[in-house]
C-alpha positions as CSV (number, residue, x, y, z in Angstrom):
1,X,-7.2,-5.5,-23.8
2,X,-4.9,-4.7,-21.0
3,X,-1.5,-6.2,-21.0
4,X,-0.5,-8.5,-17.5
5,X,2.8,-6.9,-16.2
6,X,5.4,-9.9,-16.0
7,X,5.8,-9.4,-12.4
8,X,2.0,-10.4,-12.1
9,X,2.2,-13.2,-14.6
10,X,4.7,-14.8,-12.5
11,X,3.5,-14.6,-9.4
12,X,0.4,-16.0,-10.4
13,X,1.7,-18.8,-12.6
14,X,3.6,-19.5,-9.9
15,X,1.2,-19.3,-6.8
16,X,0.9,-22.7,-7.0
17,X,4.5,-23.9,-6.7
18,X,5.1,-21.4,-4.0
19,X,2.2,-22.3,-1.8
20,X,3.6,-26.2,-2.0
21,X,7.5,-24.9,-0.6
22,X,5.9,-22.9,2.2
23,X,3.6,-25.4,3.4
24,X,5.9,-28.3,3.3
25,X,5.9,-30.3,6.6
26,X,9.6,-29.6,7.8
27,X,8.9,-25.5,7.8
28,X,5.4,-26.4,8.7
29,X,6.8,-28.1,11.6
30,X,9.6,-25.4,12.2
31,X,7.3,-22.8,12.3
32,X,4.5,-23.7,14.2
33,X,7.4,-24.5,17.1
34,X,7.1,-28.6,16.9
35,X,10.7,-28.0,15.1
36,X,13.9,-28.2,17.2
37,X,16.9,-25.7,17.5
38,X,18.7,-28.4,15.6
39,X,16.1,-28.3,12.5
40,X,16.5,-24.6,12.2
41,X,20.6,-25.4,12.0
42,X,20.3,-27.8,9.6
43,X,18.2,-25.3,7.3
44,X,20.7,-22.4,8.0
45,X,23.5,-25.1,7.1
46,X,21.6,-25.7,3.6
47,X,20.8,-21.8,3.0
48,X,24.8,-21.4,3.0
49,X,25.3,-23.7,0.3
50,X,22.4,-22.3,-1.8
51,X,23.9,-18.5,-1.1
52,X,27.4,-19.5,-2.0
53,X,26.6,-20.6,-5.7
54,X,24.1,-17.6,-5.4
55,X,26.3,-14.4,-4.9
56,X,29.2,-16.7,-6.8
57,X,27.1,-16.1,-9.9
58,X,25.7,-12.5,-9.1
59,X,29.5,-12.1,-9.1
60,X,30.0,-13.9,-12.5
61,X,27.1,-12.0,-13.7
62,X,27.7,-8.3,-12.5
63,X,28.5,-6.8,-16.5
64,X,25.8,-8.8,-18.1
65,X,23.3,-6.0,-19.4
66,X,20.3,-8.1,-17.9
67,X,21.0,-9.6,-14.9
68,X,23.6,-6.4,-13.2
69,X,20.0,-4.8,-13.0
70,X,19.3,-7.0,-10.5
71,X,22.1,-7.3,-8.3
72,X,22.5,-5.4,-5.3
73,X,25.2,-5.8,-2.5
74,X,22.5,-4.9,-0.6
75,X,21.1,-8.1,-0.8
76,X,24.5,-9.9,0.0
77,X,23.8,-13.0,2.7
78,X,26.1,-15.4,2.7
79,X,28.9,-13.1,5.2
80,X,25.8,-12.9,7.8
81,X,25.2,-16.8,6.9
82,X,28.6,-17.2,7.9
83,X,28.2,-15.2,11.3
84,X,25.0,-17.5,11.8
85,X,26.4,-20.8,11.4
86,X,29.3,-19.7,13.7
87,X,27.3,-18.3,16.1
88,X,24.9,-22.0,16.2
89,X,27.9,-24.5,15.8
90,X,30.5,-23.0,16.6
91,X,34.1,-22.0,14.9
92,X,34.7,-25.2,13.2
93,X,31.2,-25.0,11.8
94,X,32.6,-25.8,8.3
95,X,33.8,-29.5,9.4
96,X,30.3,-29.9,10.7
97,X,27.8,-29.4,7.8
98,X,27.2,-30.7,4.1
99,X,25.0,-30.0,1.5
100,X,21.6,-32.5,1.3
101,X,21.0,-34.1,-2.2
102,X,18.6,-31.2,-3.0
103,X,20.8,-28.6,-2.3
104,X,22.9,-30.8,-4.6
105,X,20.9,-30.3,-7.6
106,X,19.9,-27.1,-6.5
107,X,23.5,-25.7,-6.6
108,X,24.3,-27.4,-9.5
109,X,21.7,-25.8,-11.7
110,X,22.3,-22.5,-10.2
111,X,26.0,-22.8,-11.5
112,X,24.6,-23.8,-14.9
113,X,21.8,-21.2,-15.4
114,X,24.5,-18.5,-14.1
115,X,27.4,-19.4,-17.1
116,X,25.1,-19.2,-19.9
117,X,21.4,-17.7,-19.0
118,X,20.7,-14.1,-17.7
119,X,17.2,-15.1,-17.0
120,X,17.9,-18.1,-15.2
121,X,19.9,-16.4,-13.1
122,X,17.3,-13.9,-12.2
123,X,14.6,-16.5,-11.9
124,X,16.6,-17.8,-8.9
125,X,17.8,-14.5,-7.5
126,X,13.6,-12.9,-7.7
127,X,12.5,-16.7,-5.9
128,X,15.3,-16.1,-3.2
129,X,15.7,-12.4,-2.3
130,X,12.0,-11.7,-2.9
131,X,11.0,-14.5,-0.1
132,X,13.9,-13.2,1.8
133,X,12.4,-9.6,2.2
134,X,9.0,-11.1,2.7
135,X,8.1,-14.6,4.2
136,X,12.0,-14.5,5.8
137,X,11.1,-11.5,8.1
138,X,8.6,-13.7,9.5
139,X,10.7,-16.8,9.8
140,X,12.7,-14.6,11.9
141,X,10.5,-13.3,14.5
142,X,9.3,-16.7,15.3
143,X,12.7,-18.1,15.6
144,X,14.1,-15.3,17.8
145,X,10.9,-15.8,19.8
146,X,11.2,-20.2,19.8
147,X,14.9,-20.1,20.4
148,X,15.3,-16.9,22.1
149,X,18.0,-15.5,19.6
150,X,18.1,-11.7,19.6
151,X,20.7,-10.7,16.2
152,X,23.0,-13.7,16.3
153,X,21.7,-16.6,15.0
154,X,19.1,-15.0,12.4
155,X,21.1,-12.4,11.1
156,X,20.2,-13.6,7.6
157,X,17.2,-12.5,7.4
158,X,18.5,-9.1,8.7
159,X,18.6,-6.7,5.8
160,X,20.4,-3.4,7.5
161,X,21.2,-2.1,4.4
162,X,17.7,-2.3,3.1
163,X,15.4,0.4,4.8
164,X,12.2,-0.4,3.1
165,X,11.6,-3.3,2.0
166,X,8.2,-3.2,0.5
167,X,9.4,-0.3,-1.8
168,X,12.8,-2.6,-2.4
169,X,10.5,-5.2,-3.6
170,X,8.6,-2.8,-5.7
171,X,11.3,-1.5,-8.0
172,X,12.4,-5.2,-8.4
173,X,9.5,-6.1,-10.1
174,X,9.0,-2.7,-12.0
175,X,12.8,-4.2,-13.4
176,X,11.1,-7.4,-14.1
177,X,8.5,-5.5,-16.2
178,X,10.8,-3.6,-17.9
179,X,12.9,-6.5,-19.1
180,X,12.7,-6.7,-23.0
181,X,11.8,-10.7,-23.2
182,X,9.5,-11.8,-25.5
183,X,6.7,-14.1,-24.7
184,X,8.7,-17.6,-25.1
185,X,11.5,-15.8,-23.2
186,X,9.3,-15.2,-20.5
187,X,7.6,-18.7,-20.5
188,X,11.4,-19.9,-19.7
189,X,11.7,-17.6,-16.5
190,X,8.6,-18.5,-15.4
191,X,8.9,-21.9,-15.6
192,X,13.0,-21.5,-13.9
193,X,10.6,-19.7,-11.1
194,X,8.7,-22.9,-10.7
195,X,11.5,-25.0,-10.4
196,X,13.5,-23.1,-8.1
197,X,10.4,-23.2,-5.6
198,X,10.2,-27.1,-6.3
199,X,13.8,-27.4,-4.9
200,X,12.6,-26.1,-1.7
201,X,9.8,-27.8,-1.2
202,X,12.1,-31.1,-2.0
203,X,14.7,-29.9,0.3
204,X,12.4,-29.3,2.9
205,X,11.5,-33.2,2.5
206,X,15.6,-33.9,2.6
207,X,15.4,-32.2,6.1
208,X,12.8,-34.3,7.2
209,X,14.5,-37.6,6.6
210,X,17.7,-36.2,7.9
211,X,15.4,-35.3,10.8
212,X,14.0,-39.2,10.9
213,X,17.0,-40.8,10.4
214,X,18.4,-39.0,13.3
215,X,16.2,-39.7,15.2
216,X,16.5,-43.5,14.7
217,X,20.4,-43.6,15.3
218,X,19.4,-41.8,18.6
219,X,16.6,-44.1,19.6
220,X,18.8,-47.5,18.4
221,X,21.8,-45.8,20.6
């Protein structure tokens, strides 16, 4: 009997979990261009807190024997984040944003994961990236097209460094499969995989009542 490669395993025990983030109403809304400049802010202003306990662990993280497989400088988002959210709110962009209770929880468990589990930390760097390189690029082209953006304003999803993606992707999950985990070990990744996408899909449903209650204050003013 032929043996599932992990990377297989974990897409498809977590096919599931991803199909609920991406079809979630705020990116439904966002990218079928019912969403406003504003709503694509407010996720960039979320993705920065996200990428900032991110690349703070894959810093943390760079000698561990697992996990340095993993991390690339290629990768590296939050400086073009940065460019983004200055580019969209301007230079006191800092003073203007704050992380939603999801991103929150999100963070926090990032941080934990990151000082004491490899494979933690890898579940959330493979959900991440690996959406990045894929669903992101066409996140991109309909924003530039809604809001008219050309680079500025989208450059995270702009992988320069990164020349073919689809063979990027490939050796990532050839590293995946090449991990030594046993089955339980795997079980735990897989299941971190499946919580990480859960986040999104409830942050996603933070944005929305952000959105709502906006919209209220506006309406009452």
């Amino acid at each position: 009997m032929s043996v599932i490669p992990f990377s297989q395993a974990l897409r498809e025990r977590t096919r599931t979990d991803h199909s609920s983030s991406e079809g979630a109403g705020f990116m439904t809304d966002l990218m079928s261009g019912r969403g406003s400049r504003d709503d694509y802010i407010a996720l960039v202003a979320q993705h920065y807190f996200i990428y900032a306990a991110l690349e703070a662990a894959a810093e943390s993280m760079r000698d561990d024997a697992i996990a340095r497989c993993f991390i690339s400088d290629d990768l590296t988002r939050l400086p073009a984040l940065e460019q983004d959210l200055e580019f969209l709110l301007g230079d006191d962009w800092r003073a203007q944003i704050e992380p939603l209770p999801t991103t929150r929880r999100y963070v926090d468990r990032i941080d934990e994961v990151a000082g004491s589990w490899p494979g933690g930390f890898v579940a959330h760097h493979y959900t991440r990236y690996l959406g990045d390189l894929s669903g992101g690029q066409i996140i991109r082209t309909l924003m530039q097209r809604q809001f008219g953006f050309e680079t500025n304003g989208v450059g995270f999803y702009l992988f320069d460094q990164i020349a073919k993606p689809r063979e990027f992707k490939d050796r990532y999950r050839e590293q995946l499969d090449g991990v030594g985990w046993d089955d339980a070990e795997r079980a735990r990744v897989i299941d971190e995989v499946a919580l990480a996408y859960r986040f999104n899909t409830e942050l996603f449903a933070d944005l929305a009542h952000a959105r709502e209650a906006q919209s209220s204050i506006s309406a009452a003013g």
